[in-house]
GUVO-528347 format. One record per residue (C-alpha): z, y negated, x. Coordinates in steps of 0.02 Angstrom, whole numbers, plus 50000, padded with zeros to 5 digits. Layout:
<rs>
ZYX...
</rs>
This chain:
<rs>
540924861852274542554867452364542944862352517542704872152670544024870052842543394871652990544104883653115545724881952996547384886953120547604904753163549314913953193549244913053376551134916553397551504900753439553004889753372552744873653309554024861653385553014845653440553274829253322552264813853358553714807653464553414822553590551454823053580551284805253608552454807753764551264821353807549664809553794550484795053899551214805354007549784815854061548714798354076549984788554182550004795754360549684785954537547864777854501548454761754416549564758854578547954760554682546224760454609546334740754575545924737254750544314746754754543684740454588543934722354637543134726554800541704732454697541594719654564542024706254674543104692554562544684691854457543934688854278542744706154322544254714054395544994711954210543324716054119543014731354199544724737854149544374731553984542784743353973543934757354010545204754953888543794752253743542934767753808544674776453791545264773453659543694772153565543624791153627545394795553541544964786853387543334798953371544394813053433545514812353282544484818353145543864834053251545904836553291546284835653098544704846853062545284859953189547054858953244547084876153337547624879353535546154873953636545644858253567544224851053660543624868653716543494874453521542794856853468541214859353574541064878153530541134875653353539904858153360538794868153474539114884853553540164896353617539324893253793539594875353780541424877353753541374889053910540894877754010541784864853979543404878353996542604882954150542294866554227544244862354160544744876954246543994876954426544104857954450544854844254303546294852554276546624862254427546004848954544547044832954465548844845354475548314847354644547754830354666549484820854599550664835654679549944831154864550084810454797551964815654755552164821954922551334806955004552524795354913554124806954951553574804055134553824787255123555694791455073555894805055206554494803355362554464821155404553484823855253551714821155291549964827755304549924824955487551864834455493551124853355519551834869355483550234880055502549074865155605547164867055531546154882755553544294877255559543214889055443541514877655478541024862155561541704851655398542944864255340544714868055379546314875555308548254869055348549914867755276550724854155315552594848855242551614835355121550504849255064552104862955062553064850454942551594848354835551514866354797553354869054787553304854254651551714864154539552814882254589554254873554504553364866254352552604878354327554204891354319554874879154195553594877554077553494897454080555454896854010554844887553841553964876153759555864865553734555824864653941554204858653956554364844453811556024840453890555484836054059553984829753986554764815653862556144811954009554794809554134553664798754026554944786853973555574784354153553774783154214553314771754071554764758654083554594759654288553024754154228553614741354119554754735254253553354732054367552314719854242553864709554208554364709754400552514702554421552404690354299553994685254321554594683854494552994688454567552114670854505551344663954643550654647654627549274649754780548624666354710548784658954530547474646454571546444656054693546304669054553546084661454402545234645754477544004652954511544074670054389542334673354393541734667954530541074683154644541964685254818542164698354945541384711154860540664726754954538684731954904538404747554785536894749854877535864742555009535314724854944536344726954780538014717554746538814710054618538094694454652536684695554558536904699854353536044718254368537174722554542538934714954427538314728354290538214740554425539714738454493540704737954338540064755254292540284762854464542034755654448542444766354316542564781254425544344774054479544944766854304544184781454191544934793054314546704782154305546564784254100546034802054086546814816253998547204808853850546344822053778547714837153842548754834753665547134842853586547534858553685549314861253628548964857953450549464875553394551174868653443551074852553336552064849853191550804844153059549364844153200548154836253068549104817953060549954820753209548714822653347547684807353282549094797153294549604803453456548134799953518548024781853470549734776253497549774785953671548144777153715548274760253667550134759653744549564764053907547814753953926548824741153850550074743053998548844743854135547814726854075549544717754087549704728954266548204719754329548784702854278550374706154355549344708654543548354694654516549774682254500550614688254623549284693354752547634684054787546074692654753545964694654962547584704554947547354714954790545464720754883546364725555031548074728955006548434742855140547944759755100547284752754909549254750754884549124736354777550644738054675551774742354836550884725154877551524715354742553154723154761553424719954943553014701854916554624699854776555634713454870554974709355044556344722955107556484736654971554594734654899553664751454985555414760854943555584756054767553544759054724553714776354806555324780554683554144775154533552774784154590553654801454646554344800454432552704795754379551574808754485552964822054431552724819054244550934817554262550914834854336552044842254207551194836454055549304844554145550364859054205550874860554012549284858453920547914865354027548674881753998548394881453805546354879953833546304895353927547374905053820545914901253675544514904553793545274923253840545734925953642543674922053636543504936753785542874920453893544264922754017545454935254088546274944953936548034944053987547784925253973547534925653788549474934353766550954924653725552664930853837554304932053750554724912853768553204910253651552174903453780550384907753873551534913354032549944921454148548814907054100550154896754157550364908354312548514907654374548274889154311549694888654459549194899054580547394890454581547824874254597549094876154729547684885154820546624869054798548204860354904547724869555067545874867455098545524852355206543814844055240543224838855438542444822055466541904828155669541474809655707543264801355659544044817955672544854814055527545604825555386545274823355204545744835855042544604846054954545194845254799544764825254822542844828554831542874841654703543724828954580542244817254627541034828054585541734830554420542044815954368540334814354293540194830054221541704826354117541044810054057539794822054000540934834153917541604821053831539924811053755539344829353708541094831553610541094815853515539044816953470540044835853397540754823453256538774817853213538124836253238539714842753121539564829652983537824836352974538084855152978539684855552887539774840652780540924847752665542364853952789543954846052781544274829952874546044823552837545774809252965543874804952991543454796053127543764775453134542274765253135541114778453091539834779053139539724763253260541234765353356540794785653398539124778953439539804763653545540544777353653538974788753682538074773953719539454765553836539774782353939537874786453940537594769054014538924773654147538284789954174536294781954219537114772254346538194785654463536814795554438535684781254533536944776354665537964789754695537014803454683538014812154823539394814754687538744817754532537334829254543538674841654639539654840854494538314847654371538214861854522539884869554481539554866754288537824878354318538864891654415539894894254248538344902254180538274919454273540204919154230539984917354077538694931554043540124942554166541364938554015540024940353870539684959553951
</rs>
């Protein structure tokens, strides 16, 4: 029997002029933003102990790249603009590729640009004081009792930064992959520079023997719940998956290459590889990250480094003067790539969704630089909405962002989007067993399955102790269904 390709490319318009050089910038780049500077301290808060510290990262980065192995095959089966969007609509339905476009649309993609232009701002600040949240241009307007609006210069710069990005990206695929590979490889060597700064001038004897004198032992740890910690085996498994929030979050959007790939030169070898060399790079990077805090901070300082800093920590203890100035510089490059490379990518899933009449039509045109300019234009305009918004805490009359407890809420319900997109490969072998798979996926099926079962694990447990952010997120995956009958009519 002949074979059969799945959703085989389609002339969209676009011009092919990504190599694997350029998407595997795009898949580091889009991963590496501010988390691995910060989300350390948390996680060993949580899990309590060096060695955990370590293993709980190491969960991530089999969970990731386990993911972009299994990703591959459905890339090389349909390398089309869109990517995970028109994996799950093809594996399941066109709703369940709506919602996922939906969900990638109101909050992942949307909230994160928003998310790491603010962080860029933060960072800046450091640089130049009178950027800052508390610095107000337009002082907050209260709309309820939890509920306010500002603009502050922090807030101003971070949508100036997604205005300009934006722009540039609207000029041309060649603009976009230029500030993209530049970024990345400035981000990635900063990066680099860090770990060997650590481990090499950073070694501290005291925290070297604190730390891995005791690397298992649990310390300091904060509960997950009332009367569970990770001193007991159950409370350490509990507290390793509920520290995934921070590292899954750090490692996400690997998966943006698969929405460009009408742009990829020879998308069906080079997206898999992308995928696997941008992945294992970076979680290979932020392992050695870790290391490089714990020899050079005690576990004491890495759980409470101020404000979750860590790495500004261990920079300020080898450059005692120039430390918090020289971890702002890396993370204003880093946030700024991170931004372009969503800015980039997120456009291409909408532009499928609207040639699928699942989102605004003009979104599914190409302008004359060959690229999906409105999708990119109201990609922009929504997340720099997502900058203003503030939430109220009345009793520490405190400000927070949004855009911070939307991503929460997500968080979960992308873990989901992502199980349901790899159990596609299963559901596709089954139903189209004789479409073409240039790559199929490694491992399979035990290392697709080692996923599911990972993430579902993961899943059980925010579900059960932090319910306050997870069920929300399924919330404004449900509220995608009367949209989606809106488009359908």
């Amino acid at each position: 029997m002949a074979k059969t390709t799945v959703a085989a490319p389609a002339d969209t318009g676009f011009r092919r002029q990504l190599g694997l050089a350029d998407s595997t910038m795009i898949v580091m780049g889009s991963m590496i933003g501010s988390g691995i500077f910060i989300v350390s301290a948390e996680m060993a808060r949580q899990v309590g102990s060096p060695g955990w510290l370590l293993m709980a990262w190491l969960v991530t980065g089999v969970l990731t790249v386990t993911g972009a192995l299994s990703y591959g095959e459905l890339a090389s089966m349909m390398p089309r603009a869109g990517g995970q969007y028109v994996y799950l609509r093809e594996a399941f339905s066109p709703l369940s590729g709506f919602l996922y476009g939906w969900t990638l649309f109101l909050v992942i993609q949307t909230g994160t640009i928003a998310a790491v232009g603010v962080g860029f701002a933060r960072f800046t600040g450091v640089l130049f004081p009178a950027i800052s949240e508390s610095n107000y241009l337009v002082p907050p307007v209260h709309l309820s009792a939890g509920y306010a609006v500002s603009l502050s210069t922090a807030q101003l710069l971070g949508v100036a930064v997604i205005a300009l990005l934006t722009w540039t990206n609207t000029r041309g695929l060649q603009y976009g992959k230029l500030v993209q590979n530049v970024f990345t490889a400035a981000k990635t060597g900063s990066l680099a520079g860090l770990i060997l700064l650590g481990l090499a001038l950073g070694w501290n004897a005291n925290a070297i023997g604190e730390n891995f004198g005791n690397f298992w032992t649990p310390r300091g740890f904060d509960a997950i719940a009332p009367g569970l910690t990770a001193a007991t085996l159950f409370g350490l498994f509990a507290a390793i998956c509920v520290s995934q929030t921070g590292s899954l979050f750090s490692a996400d959007a690997w998966n943006n290459i698969t929405f460009t790939a009408g742009e990829v030169i020879n998308p069906r070898r080079n997206i898999p590889l992308s995928l696997a060399l941008g992945t294992g790079i970076v979680i290979t990077l932020y392992l050695l990250a870790n290391v490089a805090y714990l020899v050079t901070l005690p576990l004491d300082g890495v759980q409470h480094a101020p404000a979750d800093r860590v790495a500004t920590a261990t920079l300020q203890r080898i450059f005692p003067a120039a430390g918090a100035a020289l971890m702002a510089g890396v993370i204003m490059v880093s946030a700024f790539g991170c931004m372009n490379g969503l800015i980039l990518t997120g456009a291409r899933a909408y532009f499928a969704m609207a040639r699928d009449g699942l989102f605004f039509r003009q979104a599914g045109e190409l302008n004359g630089a060959l690229v999906p300019g409105w999708a990119l234009a109201v990609q922009g305009i929504w997340a720099a909405f997502l900058v203003l918004p503030r939430t109220y805490n009345s009793q520490t009359r405190a400000y927070g962002n949004l855009y911070s407890n939307l991503l929460d809420y997500v968080i979960s319900a992308a873990l989901i989007f992502y199980i349901l997109t790899i159990a596609g490969i299963f559901r596709l072998r089954s139903t189209r067993p004789e479409a073409e798979r240039p790559y199929r996926a490694f491992g399979y099926p035990a290392v697709p399955a080692l996923y599911i079962l990972g993430a579902v694990a993961i899943l059980i447990v925010l579900f059960l102790y932090r319910p306050s952010t997870t069920w929300p997120g399924l919330v404004i995956v449900t509220l995608g269904l009367p949209v989606y009958w809106w488009f359908r009519r």
